[in-house]
TORKOL-4160 file (C-alpha; in steps of 0.2 Angstrom, whole numbers, padded with zeros to 4 digits, m for minus):
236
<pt num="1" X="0058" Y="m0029" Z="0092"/>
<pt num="2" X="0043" Y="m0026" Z="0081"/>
<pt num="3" X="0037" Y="m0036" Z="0066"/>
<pt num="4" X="0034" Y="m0025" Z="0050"/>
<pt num="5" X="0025" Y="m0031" Z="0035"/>
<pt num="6" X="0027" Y="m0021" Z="0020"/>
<pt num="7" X="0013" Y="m0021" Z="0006"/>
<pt num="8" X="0017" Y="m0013" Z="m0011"/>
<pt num="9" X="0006" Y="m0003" Z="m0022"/>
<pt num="10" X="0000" Y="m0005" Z="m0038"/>
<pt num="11" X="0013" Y="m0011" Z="m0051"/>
<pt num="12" X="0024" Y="m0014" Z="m0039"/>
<pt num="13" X="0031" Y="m0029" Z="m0029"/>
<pt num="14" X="0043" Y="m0035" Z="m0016"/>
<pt num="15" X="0058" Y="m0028" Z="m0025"/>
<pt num="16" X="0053" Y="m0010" Z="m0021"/>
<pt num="17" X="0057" Y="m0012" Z="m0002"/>
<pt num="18" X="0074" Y="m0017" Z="m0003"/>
<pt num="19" X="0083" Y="0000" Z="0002"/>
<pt num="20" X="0071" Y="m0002" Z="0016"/>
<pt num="21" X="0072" Y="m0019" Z="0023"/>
<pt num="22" X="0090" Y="m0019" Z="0027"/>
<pt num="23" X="0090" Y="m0005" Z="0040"/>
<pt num="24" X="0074" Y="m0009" Z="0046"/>
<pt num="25" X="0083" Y="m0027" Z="0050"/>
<pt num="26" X="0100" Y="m0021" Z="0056"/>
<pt num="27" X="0090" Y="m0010" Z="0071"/>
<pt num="28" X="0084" Y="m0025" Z="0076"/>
<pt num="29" X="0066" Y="m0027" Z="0068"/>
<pt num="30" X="0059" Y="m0043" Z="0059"/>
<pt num="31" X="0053" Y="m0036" Z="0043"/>
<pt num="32" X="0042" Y="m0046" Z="0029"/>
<pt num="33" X="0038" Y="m0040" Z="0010"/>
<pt num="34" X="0025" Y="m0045" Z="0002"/>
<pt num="35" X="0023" Y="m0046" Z="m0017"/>
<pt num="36" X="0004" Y="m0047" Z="m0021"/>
<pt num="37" X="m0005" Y="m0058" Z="m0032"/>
<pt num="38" X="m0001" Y="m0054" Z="m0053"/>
<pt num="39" X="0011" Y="m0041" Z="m0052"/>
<pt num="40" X="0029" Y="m0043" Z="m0048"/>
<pt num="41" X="0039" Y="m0060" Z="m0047"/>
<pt num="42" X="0019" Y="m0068" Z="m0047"/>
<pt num="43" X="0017" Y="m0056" Z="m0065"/>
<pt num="44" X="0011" Y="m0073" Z="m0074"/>
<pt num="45" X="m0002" Y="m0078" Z="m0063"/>
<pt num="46" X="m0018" Y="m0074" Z="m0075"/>
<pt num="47" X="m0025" Y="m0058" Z="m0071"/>
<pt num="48" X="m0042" Y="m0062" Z="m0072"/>
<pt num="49" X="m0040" Y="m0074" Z="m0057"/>
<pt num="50" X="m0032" Y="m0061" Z="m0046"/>
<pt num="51" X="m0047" Y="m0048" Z="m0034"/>
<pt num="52" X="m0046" Y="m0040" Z="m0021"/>
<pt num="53" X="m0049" Y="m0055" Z="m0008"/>
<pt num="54" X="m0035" Y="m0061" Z="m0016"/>
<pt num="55" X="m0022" Y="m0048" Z="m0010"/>
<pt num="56" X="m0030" Y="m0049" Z="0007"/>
<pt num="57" X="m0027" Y="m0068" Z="0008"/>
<pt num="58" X="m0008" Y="m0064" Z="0000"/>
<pt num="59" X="m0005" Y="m0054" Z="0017"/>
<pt num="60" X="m0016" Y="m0062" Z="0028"/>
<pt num="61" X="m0005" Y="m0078" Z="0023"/>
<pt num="62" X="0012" Y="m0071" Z="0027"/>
<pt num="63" X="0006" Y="m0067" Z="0046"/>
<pt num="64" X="m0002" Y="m0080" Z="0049"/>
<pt num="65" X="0013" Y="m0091" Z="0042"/>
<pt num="66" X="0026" Y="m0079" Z="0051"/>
<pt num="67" X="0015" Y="m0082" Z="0067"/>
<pt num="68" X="0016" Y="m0063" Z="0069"/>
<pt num="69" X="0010" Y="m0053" Z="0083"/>
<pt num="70" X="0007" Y="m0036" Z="0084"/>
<pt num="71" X="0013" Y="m0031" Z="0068"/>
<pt num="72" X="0016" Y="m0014" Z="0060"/>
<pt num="73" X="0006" Y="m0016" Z="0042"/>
<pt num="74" X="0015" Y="m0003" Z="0029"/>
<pt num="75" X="0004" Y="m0002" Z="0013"/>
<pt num="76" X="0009" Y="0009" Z="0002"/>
<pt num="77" X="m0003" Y="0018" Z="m0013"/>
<pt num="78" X="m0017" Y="0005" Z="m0017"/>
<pt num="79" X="m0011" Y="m0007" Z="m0004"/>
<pt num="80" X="m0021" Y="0006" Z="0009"/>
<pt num="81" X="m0036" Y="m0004" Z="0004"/>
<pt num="82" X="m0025" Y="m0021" Z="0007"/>
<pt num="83" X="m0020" Y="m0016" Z="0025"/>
<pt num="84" X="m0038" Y="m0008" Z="0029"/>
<pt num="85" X="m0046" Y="m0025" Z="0024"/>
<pt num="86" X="m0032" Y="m0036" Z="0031"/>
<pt num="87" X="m0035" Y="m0026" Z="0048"/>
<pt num="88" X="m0054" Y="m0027" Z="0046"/>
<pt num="89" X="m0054" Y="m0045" Z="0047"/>
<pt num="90" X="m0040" Y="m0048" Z="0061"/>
<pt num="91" X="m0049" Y="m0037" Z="0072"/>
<pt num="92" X="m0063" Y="m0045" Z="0070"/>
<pt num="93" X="m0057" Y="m0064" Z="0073"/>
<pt num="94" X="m0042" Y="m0064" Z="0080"/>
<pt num="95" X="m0039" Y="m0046" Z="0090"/>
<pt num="96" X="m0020" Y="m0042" Z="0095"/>
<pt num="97" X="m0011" Y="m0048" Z="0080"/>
<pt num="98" X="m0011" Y="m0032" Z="0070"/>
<pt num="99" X="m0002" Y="m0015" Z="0082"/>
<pt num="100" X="m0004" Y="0000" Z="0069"/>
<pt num="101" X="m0008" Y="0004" Z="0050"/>
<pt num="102" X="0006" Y="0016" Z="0042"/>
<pt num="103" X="m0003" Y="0020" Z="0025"/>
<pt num="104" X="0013" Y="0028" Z="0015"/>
<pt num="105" X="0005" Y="0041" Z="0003"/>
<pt num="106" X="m0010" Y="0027" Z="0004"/>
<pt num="107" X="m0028" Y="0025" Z="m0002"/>
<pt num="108" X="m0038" Y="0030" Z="0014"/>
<pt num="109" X="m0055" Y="0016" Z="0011"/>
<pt num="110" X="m0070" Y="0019" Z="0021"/>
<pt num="111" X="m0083" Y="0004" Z="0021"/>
<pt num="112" X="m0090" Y="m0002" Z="0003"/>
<pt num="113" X="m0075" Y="0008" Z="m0006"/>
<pt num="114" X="m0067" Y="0005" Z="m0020"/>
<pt num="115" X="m0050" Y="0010" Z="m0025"/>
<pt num="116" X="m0057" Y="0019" Z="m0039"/>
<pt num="117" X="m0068" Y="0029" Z="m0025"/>
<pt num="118" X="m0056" Y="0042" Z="m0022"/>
<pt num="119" X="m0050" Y="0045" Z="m0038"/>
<pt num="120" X="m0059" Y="0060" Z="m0049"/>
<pt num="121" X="m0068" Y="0058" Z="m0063"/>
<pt num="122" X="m0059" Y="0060" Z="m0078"/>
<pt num="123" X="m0044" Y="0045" Z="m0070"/>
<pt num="124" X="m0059" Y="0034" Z="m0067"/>
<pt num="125" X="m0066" Y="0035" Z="m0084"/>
<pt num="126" X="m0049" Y="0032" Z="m0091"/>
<pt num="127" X="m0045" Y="0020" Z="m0082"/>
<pt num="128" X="m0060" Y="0006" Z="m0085"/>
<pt num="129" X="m0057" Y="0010" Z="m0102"/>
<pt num="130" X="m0042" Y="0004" Z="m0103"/>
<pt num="131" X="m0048" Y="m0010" Z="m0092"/>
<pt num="132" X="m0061" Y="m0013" Z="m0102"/>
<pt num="133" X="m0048" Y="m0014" Z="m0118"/>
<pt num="134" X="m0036" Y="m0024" Z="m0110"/>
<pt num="135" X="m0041" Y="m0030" Z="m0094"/>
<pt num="136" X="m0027" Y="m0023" Z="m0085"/>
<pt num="137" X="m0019" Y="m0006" Z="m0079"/>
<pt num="138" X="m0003" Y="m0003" Z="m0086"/>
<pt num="139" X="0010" Y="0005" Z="m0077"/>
<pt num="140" X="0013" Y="0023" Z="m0075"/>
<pt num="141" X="0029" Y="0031" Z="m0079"/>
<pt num="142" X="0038" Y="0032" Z="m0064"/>
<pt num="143" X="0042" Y="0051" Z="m0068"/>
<pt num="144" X="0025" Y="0055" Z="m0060"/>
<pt num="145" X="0031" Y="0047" Z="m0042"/>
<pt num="146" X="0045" Y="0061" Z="m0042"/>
<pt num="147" X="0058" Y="0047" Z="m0049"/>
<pt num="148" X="0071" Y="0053" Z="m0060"/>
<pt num="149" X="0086" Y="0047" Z="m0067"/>
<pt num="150" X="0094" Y="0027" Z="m0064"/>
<pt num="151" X="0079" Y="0027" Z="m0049"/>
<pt num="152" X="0068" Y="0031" Z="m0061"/>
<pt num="153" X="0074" Y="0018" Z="m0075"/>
<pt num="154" X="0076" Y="0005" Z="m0063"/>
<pt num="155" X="0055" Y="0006" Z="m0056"/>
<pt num="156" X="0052" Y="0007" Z="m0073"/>
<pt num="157" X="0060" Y="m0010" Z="m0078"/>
<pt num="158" X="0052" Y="m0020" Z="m0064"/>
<pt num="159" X="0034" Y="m0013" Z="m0065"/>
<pt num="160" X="0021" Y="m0023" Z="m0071"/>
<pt num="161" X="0003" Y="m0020" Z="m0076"/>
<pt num="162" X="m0012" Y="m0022" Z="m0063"/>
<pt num="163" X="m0026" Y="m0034" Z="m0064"/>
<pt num="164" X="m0042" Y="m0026" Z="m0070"/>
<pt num="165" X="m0052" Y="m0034" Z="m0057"/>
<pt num="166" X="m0044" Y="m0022" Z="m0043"/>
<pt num="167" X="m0051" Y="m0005" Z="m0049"/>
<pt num="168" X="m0069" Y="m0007" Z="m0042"/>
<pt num="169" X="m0070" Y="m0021" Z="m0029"/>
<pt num="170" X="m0079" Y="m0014" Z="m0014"/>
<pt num="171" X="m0069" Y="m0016" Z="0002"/>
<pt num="172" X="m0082" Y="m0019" Z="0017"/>
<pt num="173" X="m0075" Y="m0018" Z="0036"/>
<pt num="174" X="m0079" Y="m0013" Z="0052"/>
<pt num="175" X="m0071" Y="0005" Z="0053"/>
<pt num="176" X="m0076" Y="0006" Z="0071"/>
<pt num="177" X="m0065" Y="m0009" Z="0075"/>
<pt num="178" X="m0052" Y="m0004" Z="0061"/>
<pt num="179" X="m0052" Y="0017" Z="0068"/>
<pt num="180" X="m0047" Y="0005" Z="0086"/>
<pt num="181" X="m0032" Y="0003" Z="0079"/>
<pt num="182" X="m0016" Y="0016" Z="0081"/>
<pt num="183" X="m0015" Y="0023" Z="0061"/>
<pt num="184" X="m0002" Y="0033" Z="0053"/>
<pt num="185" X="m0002" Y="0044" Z="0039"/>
<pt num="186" X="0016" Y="0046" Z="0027"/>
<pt num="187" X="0011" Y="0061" Z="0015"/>
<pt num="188" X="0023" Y="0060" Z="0001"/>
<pt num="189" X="0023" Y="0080" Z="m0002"/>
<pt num="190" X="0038" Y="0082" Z="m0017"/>
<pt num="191" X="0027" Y="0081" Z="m0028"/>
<pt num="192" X="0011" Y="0076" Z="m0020"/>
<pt num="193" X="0003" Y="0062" Z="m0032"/>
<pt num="194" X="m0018" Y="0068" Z="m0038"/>
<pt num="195" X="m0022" Y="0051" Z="m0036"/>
<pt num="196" X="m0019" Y="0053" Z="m0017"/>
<pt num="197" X="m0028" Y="0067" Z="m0012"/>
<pt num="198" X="m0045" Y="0063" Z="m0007"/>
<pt num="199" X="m0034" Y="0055" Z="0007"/>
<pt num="200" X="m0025" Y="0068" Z="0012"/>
<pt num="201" X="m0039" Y="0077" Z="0016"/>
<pt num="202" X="m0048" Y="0063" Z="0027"/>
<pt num="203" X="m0034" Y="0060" Z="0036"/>
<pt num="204" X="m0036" Y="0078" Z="0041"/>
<pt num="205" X="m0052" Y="0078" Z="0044"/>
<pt num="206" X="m0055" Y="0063" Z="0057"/>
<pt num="207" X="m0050" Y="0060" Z="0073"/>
<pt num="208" X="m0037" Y="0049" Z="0080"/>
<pt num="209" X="m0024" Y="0050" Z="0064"/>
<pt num="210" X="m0004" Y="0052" Z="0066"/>
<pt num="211" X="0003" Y="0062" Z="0052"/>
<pt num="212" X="0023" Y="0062" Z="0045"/>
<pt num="213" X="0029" Y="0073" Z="0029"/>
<pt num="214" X="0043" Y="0067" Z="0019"/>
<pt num="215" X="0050" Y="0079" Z="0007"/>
<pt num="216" X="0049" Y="0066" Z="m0007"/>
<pt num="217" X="0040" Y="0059" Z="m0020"/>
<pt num="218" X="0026" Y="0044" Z="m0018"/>
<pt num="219" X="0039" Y="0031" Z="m0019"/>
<pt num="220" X="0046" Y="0037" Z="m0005"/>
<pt num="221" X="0054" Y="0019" Z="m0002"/>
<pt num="222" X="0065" Y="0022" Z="m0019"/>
<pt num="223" X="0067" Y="0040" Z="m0017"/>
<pt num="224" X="0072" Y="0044" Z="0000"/>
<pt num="225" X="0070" Y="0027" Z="0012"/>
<pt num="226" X="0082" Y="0032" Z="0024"/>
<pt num="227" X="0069" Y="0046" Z="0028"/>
<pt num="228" X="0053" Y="0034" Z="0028"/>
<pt num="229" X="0063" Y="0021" Z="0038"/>
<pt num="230" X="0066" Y="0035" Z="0051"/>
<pt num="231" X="0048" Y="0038" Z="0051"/>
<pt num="232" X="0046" Y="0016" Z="0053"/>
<pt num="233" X="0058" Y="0019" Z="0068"/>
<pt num="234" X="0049" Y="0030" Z="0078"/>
<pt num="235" X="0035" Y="0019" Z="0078"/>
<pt num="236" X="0043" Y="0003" Z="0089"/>
């Protein structure tokens, strides 16, 4: 039996798992969502409270409450810099509680990173506009995750926007420590999402990274989770 937690990405929450929970549960596995701080059900907590830290501690929370060891951390989009900093600070203090990383077509952080790091320029300048406008990052239509149709409506409904703070906050870890750990790399290829490029190309230029292809859109959870819970499988 392995213990998964699943992390969303921006706009997201919890909800967007639940195609995949249920398998992942019926073969046997324990399996955990987590919706992150201002975003999702948690939408009215004030943005301007919500960083980085914050959605480390949202996940950081639900192992230690769940008393998990060993768990497979999925993070999908901008939850790749959640995961990495969540692993970063367990392998540091308490070693043994975290068995691989799976980032799912996933921001790929090296030390003092933002998420806005591996974006080009002309998305960053947009994007701290708008930040600076509103304070938050609305969300994309689901059409550019390859969603289409009532999968595409139904992302739409639930999405909410991102807190501002997010974009820019530096991650910091050990990626000695953090490269210790057994990583997996889900490239979402149908279409391939711009913002996630610069990581596809560092996860084929370093050592020590698994790679998987799915034949889907970014949201592969919506789009195609029997083939990314396949992918989970293989991994217990």
């Amino acid at each position: 039996m392995a213990d998964f937690v699943l992390v969303h990405g921006a706009w997201h929450g919890a909800w967007c798992w639940k195609h995949v929970l249920a398998p992942l549960r019926a073969a046997g596995h324990r399996a955990f969502a987590v919706t992150l701080g201002g975003v999702g059900e948690r939408a009215h907590q004030p943005s301007a409270s919500i960083d980085l830290q914050s959605h480390l501690d949202d996940v950081l929370a639900v192992i230690e409450a769940e008393e998990l060891e060993g768990a497979i951390l999925v993070g999908h989009s901008y939850a790749g810099m959640v995961i990495t900093g969540v692993a970063g600070r367990l392998q540091q203090h308490a070693s043994g509680r975290i068995a691989a990383l799976v980032y799912l077509d996933a921001v790929v952080p090296r030390p003092g990173e933002s998420w806005s790091a591996t974006h080009g320029a002309a998305t960053r300048e947009q994007r701290r506009a708008e930040i600076a406008r509103t304070g938050v990052l609305a969300p994309a239509d689901p059409v550019v995750f390859g969603l289409q149709g009532v999968a595409r409506d139904w992302v739409a409904r639930r999405m909410t926007p991102q807190p501002g703070r997010l974009y820019d906050a530096p991650l910091d870890f050990d990626a000695r420590q953090v490269a210790a750990l057994r990583r997996i790399f889900i490239d979402c290829t149908s279409p391939a999402l711009a913002t996630i490029a610069e990581s596809r190309a560092r996860v084929r230029a370093e050592p020590g990274w698994e790679l998987h292809a799915l034949a889907t859109g970014h949201d592969a959870m919506v789009s195609d989770p029997e083939a990314l819970v396949r992918v989970l499988l293989t991994l217990t």
